[in-house]
N, C-alpha and C positions, 0 to 999 in steps of 0.2 A: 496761272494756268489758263490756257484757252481754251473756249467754250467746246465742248464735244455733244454730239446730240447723237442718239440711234436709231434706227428705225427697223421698225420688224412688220412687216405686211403678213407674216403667217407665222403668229407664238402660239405657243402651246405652254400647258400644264402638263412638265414631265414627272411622272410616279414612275418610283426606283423601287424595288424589292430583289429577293433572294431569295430560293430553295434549293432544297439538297438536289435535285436534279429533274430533269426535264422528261415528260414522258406523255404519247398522245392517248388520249382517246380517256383518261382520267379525271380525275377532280386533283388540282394540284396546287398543296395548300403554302400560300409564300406567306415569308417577314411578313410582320407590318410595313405598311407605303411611307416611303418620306415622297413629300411634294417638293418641285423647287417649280421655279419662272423658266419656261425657255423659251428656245427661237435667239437667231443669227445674235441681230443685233442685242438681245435682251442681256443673252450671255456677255456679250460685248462688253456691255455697263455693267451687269455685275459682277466682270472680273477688275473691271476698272475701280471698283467700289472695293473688291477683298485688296484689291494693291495699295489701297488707302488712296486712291484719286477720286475726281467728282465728273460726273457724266449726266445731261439728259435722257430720258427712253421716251420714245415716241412708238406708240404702238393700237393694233385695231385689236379691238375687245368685247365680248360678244359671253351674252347667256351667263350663268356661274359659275362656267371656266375660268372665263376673262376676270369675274369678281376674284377671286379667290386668286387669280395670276395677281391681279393688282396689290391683294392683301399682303401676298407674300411680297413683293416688292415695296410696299410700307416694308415691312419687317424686316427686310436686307439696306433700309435705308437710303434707298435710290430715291432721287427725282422724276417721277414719271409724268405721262401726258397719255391716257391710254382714250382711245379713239372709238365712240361706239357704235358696233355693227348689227345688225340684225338678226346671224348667225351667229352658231355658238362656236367660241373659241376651241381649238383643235387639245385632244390629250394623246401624248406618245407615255409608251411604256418601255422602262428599261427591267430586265431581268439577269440576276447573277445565278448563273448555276456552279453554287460550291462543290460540288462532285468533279466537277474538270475546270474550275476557273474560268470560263467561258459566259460571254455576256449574251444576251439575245433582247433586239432593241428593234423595237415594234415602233414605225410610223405611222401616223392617221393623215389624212389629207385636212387641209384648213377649210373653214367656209367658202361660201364664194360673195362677193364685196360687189356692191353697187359702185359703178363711178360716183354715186354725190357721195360715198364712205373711203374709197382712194384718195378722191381730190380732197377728202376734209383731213385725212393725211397728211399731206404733201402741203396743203394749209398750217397744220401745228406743227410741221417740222420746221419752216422757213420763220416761222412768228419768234420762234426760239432764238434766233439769231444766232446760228453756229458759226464755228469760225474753222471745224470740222465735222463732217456728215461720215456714220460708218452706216451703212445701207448694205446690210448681213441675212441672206436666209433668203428663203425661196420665196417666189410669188405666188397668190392661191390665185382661184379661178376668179375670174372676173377683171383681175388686175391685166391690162397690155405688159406683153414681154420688154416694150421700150420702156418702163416704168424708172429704171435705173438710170438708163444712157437720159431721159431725158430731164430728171433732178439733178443727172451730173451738169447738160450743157445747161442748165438755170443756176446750177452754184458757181458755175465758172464763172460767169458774168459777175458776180459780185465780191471772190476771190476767197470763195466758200470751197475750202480743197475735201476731196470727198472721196473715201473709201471704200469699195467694194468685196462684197467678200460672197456669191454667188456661186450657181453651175449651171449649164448648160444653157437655154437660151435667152434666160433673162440676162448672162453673163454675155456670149456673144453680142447684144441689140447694146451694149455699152462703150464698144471697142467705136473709138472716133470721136467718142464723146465727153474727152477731154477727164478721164478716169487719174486723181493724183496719186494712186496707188492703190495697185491689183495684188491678191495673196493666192496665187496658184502653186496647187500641186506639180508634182512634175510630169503625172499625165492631164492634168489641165495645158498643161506648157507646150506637149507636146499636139495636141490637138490643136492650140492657136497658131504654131509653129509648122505643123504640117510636115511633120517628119520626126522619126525616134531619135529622143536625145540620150546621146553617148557621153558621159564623162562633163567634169567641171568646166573645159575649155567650151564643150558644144552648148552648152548652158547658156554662159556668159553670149556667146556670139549670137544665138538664137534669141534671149534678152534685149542686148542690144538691135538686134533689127526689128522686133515688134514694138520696142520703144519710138526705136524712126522711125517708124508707120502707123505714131499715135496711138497703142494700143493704152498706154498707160507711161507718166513720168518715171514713176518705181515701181518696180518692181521686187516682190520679195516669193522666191521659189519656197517652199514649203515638203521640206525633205526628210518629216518624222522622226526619226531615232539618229539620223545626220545631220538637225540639227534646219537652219536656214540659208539661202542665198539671198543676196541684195546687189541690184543690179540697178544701176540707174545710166544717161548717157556716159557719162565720166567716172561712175565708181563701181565696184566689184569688191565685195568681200564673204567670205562663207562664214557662217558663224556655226561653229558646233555645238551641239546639244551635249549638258551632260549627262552623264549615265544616273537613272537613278530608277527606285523599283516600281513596275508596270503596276497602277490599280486599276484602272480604266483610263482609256483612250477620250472617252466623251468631253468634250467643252475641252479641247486640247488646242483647238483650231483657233476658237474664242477667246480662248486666253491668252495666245500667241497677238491675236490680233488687239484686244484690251491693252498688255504690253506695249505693244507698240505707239497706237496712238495716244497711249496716255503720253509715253515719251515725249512724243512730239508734242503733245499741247504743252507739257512741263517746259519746252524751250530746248530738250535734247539733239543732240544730231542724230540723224537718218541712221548712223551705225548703231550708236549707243540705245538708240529706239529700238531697234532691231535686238542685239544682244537683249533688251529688257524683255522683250515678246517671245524672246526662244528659252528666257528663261519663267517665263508667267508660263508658257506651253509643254515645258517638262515639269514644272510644280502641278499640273491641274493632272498628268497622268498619273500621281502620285495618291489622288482623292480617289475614293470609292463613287459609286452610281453616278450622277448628274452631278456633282457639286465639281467643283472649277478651282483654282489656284488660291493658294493660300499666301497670303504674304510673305510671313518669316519664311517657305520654302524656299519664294518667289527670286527675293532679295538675295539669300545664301547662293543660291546658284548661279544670281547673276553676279556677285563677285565674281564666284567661281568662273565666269565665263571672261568677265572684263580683266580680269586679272592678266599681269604681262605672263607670255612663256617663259 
């Protein structure tokens, strides 16, 4: 398998809980907290870790957040490389309200990072010798919106293909910049595209032309309960998701994307990559709170998907 490394510029420590329901102005008393590790790329590696593959984590770490993010990552067995800041690492809260099934998911902003704590970044991620970069999750302050585009055009040179999985304009400042595979929704698509996309045919055609224009080699659309498109110059295929029951949505994204590049490092093709990541993506909606794809889900489903008609 070839080398994979992640990168997270703004993890957090997600606490997941429950109560009977939601009401303001109260004292309102949940479950006990489970903790887990997040942020973009963290998720990334540790869905690649429950699929039984191996992944680096490269990540900036701060205060007793970061401790205790790192701890828990010994404990899921990852290889990490956590990077220290002088801020305290960020905490989100996810909340199930059992009275309507209904999630409520509280984000905190991250610290904000000196350049000599970026550049020491961008330092342990290259040391690692990737042979693919997933560079997942938003940038905190302090970090330049080029922060992506310009790790990409440094991997290119050395034939370091590198995955993006971002929004808004830390995602933008990467277009040009030599991206070997972008995982946009389809109003991501439709915003790089500059126009409402209609139907599977407008899909592909719109793919195809942001790919000529260097937006990115692959392309993989990200179409929830429909499952994926994969779009590259010369190939087109929609892979459908199977049906299977809602827990939560969260780390759905991440494990589609863990999926896939494990693939690809395992030696897979581009489709088969794909089929693995839509089925790592409907196994993680199947887990409660924060927790991500389960193997044996992972695996049944992806039968289920490679299988002939």
């Amino acid at each position: 398998m070839q080398k994979v490394v992640t990168l997270t510029m703004n993890p957090a420590l997600d606490v997941g809980s429950s109560i009977h329901s939601v009401a303001p102005e109260i004292k309102l008393r949940c479950a006990a907290p489970r903790f887990h590790p997040g942020g973009g790329g963290i998720n990334v590696s540790r869905a690649i870790r429950f699929l039984g593959g191996v992944s680096s984590a490269v990540y900036a770490a701060g205060g007793h957040n970061g401790m205790m993010l790192s701890q828990l990552l010994d404990d899921d067995g990852i290889d990490h490389h956590p990077v220290p800041i002088a801020g305290i690492t960020r905490e989100n809260l996810v909340v199930y309200e059992e009275s309507t099934s209904l999630q409520y998911r509280f984000t905190m902003p991250g610290p904000e990072l000196t350049a000599d704590e970026w550049i020491a970044c961008l330092e342990t991620l290259f040391d690692l010798e990737p042979d693919y970069i997933v560079a997942s999750g938003s940038l905190p302050r302090g970090v330049p919106l080029e922060f992506y585009g310009e790790i990409t055009r440094y991997a290119r040179q050395y034939g370091i293909r590198v995955i993006v999985d971002t929004a808004g304009d830390a995602l933008n400042r990467t277009v040009g910049k030599g991206v070997y595979l972008l995982k946009p929704n389809l109003r991501e698509l439709e915003l790089f595209a500059g126009e409402k996309i209609q139907g599977e045919a407008h899909i592909r055609q719109a793919c195809r032309r942001l790919i000529a224009e260097g937006l990115a080699e692959v392309l993989v659309v990200s179409m929830g309960a429909a499952g994926a498109v994969l779009v590259t110059s010369a190939d087109y295929l929609h892979v459908h998701a199977p049906v299977v029951p809602i827990a939560s949505k969260v780390g759905a994204g991440d494990s589609m994307v863990g999926g896939i590049v494990m693939g690809l490092a395992q030696g897979r093709s581009l489709a088969d990559a794909v089929r693995l990541g839509v089925a790592a993506g409907s196994a993680a909606v199947m887990t409660t709170g924060t927790q991500l794809c389960q193997k044996e889900d992972a695996f049944r489903l992806y039968d289920e998907i490679a299988a002939p008609a």
